[in-house]
C-alpha positions as CSV (number, residue, x, y, z in Angstrom):
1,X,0.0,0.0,0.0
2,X,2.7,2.5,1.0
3,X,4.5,1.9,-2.4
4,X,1.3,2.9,-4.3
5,X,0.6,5.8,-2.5
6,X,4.1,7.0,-2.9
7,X,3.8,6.5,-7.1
8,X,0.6,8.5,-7.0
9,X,1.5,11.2,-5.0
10,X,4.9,11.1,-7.4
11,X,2.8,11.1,-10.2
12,X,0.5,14.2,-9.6
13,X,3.1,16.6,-8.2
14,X,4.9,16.2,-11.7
15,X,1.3,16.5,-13.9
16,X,1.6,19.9,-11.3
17,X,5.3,20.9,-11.3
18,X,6.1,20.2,-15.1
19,X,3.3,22.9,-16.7
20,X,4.1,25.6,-13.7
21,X,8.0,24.8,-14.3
22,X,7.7,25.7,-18.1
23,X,5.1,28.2,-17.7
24,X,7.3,30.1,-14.9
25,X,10.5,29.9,-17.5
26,X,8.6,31.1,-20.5
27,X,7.3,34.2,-18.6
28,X,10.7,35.1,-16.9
29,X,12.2,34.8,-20.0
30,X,9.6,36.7,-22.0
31,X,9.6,39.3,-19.7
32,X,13.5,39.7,-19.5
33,X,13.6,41.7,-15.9
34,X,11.6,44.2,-17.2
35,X,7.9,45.7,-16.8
36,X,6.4,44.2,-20.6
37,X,3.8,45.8,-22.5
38,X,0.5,43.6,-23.0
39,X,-1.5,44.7,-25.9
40,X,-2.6,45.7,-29.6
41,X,-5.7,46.5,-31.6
42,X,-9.1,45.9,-30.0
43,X,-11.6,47.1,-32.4
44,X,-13.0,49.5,-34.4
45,X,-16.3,52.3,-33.5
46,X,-18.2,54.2,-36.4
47,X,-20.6,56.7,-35.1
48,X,-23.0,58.8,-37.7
49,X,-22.7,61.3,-35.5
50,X,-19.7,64.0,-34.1
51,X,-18.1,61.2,-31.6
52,X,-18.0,58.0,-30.1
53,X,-18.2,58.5,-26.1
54,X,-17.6,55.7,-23.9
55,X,-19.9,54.9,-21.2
56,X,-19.4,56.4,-17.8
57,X,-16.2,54.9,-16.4
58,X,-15.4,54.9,-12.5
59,X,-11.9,55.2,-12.1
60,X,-9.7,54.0,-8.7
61,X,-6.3,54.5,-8.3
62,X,-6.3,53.7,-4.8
63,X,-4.7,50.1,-4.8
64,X,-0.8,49.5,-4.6
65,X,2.2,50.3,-7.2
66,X,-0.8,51.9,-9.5
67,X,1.6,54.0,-10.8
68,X,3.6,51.1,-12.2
69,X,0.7,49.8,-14.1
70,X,0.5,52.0,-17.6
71,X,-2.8,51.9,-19.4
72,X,-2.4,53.4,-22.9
73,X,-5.5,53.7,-25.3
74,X,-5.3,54.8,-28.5
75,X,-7.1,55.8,-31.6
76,X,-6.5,56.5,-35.7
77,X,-8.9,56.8,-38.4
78,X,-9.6,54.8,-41.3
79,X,-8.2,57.6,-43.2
80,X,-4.2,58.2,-43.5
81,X,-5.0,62.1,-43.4
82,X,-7.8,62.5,-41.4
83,X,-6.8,64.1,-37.8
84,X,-8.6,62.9,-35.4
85,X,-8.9,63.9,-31.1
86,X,-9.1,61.4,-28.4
87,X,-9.5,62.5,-24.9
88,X,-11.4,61.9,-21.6
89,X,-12.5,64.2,-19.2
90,X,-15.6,64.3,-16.2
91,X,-18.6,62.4,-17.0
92,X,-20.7,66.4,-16.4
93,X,-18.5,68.1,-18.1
94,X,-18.5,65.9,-21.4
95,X,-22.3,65.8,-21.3
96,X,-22.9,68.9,-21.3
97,X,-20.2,70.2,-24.2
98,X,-22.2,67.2,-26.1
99,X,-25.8,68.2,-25.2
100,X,-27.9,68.7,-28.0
101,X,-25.6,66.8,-30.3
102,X,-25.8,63.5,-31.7
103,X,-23.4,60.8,-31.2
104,X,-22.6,57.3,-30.5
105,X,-22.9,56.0,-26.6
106,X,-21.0,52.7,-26.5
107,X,-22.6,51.1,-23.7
108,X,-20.4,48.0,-23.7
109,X,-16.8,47.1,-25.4
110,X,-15.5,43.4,-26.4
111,X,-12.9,42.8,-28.9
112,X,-12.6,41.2,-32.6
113,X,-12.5,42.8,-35.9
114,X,-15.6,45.3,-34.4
115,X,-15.9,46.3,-31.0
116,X,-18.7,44.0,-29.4
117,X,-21.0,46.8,-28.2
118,X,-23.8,47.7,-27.1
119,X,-24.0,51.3,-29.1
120,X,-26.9,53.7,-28.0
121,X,-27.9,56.3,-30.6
122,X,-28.1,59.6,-29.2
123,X,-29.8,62.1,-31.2
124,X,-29.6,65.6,-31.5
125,X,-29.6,68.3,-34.4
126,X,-26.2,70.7,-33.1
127,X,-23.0,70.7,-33.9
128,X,-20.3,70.8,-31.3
129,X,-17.2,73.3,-31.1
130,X,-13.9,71.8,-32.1
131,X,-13.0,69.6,-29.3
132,X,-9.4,70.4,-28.9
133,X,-10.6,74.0,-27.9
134,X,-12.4,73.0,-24.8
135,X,-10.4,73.0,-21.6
136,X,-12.2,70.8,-19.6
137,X,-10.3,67.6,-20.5
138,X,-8.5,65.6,-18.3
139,X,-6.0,64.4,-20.7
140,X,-6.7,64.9,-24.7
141,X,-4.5,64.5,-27.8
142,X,-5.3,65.0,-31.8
143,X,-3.4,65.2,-34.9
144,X,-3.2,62.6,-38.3
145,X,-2.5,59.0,-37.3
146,X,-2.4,57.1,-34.3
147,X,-3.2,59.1,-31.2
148,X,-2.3,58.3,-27.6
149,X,-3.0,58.6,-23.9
150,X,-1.7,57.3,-20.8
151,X,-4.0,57.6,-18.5
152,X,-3.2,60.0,-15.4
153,X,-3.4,57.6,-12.2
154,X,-6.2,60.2,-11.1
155,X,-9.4,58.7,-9.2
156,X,-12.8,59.7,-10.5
157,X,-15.7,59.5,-13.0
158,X,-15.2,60.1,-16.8
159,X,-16.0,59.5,-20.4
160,X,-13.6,59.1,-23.7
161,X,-14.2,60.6,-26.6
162,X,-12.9,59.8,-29.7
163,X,-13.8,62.0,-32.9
164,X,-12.6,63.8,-36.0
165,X,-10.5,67.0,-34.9
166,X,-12.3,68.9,-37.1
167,X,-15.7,67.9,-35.2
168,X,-17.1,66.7,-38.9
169,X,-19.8,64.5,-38.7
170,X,-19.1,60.8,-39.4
171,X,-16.8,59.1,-37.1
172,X,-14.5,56.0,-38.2
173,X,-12.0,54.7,-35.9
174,X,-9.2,51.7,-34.8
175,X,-9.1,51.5,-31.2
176,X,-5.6,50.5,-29.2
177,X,-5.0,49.5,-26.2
178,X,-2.1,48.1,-23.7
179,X,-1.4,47.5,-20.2
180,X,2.6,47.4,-19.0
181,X,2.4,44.5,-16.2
182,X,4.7,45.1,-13.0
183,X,6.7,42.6,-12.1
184,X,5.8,40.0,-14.1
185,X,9.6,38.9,-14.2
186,X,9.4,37.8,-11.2
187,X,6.4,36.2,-10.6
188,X,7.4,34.0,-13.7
189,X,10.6,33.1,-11.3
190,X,8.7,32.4,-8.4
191,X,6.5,30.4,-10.3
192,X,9.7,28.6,-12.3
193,X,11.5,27.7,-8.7
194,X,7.8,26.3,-7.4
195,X,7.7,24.1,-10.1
196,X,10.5,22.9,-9.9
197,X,10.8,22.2,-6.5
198,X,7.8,20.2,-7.4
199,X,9.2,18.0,-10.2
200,X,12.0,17.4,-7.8
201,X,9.7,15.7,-4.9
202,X,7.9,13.9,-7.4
203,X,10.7,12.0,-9.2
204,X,11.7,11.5,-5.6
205,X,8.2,9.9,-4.3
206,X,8.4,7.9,-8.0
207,X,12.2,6.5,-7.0
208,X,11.5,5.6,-3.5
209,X,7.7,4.0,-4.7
210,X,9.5,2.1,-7.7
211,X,12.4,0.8,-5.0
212,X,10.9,-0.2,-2.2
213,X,9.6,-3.8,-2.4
214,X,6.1,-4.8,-2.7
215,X,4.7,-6.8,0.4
216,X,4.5,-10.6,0.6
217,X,1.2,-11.6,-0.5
218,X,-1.0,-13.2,2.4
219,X,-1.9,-16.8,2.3
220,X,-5.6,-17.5,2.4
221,X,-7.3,-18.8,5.8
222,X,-8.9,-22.3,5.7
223,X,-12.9,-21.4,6.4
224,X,-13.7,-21.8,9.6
225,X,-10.6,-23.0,10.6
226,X,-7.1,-21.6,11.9
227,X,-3.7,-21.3,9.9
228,X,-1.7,-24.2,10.8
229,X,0.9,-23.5,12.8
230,X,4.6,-24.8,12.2
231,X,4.6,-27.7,15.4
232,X,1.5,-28.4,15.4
233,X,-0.1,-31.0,16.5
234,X,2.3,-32.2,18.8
235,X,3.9,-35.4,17.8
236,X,4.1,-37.9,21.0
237,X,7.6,-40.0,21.5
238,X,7.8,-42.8,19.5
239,X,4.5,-42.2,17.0
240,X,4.0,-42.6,14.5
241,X,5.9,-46.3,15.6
242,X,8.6,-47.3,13.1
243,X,8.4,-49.5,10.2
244,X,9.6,-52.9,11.4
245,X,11.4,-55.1,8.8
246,X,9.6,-58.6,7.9
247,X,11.8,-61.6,9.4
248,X,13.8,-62.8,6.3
249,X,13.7,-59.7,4.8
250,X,17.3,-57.5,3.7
């Protein structure tokens, strides 16, 4: 019994050890001591309207090493020479330089060749000022090709906005986006030296199950009755008697 046990337990701390082991390696590697950048395209938005506004978006910075997590988003247009603006600022102030205006609400954002969204058509018959020339913005950019933001580690409510710098009706964008991970070196080394202090105990428990020797198997008991026992019955002197030779015989 104690030799099975020990294959087993061998067994499943490798089926454990070996993925975190070569997980833990890839990552350290991959990440080279460094904080990498995770990211790339996530979608496109088309509005018929002046802009594509995000849905109200609670932002806390309140949790530890935020400042070492980077979040970049990023937008450019379908056309090479079209500038376009891309900004966020408070959730009032962007509603009201948008009131009476129509425009996209994206409600909900997924990823693939089109954002996944649920889009809310909000209509209206004005035409907003030039966003670049509002100062409410928390952080904005604009100009022809891809434009960028990352984000202020500031706490609050706010909404992006993403539309042509000209404020023209008829929004068509690509949407970036990328997150630099902290540490991530070394959680993949932490993760490596687990594993394979794993793998170690394992081939261990698999050596010392393969070597040790399997019990003697156990003779069957006679039903109903005891295991004879070496002695037993007790032989009295002289019995069984001895064979005594016929006369003339040898």
């Amino acid at each position: 019994m104690k030799r099975v046990v020990l294959i087993v337990l061998g067994v499943v701390l490798l089926l454990f050890g070996t993925p975190m082991l070569i997980g833990g390696t890839v990552l350290a590697a991959w990440a080279g001591g460094d904080d990498p950048t995770i990211g790339g395209r996530i979608g496109s938005v088309e509005s018929g309207g002046y802009a594509v506004v995000s849905d109200q978006v609670d932002v806390s910075w309140e949790w530890p090493l935020a400042d070492r997590w980077d979040i970049t988003l990023g937008v450019d247009s379908d056309s090479s020479d079209q500038p376009v603006f891309f900004g966020y600022g408070p959730t009032e102030a962007v509603d009201a330089y948008l009131a009476g205006s129509p425009y996209t609400l994206v409600v909900s954002i997924g990823t693939g060749d089109q954002v996944r969204a649920d889009d809310v058509e909000i209509p209206g018959t004005e035409a907003p000022e030039p966003p670049g020339e509002q100062d409410f913005w928390t952080q904005q950019t604009s100009g022809v090709g891809r434009q960028s933001l990352v984000l202020d580690p500031r706490s609050g409510d706010f909404r992006f906005v993403a539309m042509n710098a000209d404020a023209s009706q008829g929004v068509s964008l690509r949407v970036y986006g990328s997150l630099q991970v902290p540490f991530l070196g070394p959680v993949g080394v932490g993760v490596a030296v687990f594993g394979g202090l794993l793998v170690v105990l394992g081939i261990v428990l698999l050596v010392l199950g393969i070597r040790s020797k399997p019990a003697p198997p156990q003779q069957p008991a006679y039903a109903g009755y005891p295991q004879p026992q070496p002695g037993y019955p007790p032989q009295q002197p002289g019995y069984p008697p001895q064979q005594q030779p016929y006369p003339g015989s040898a």
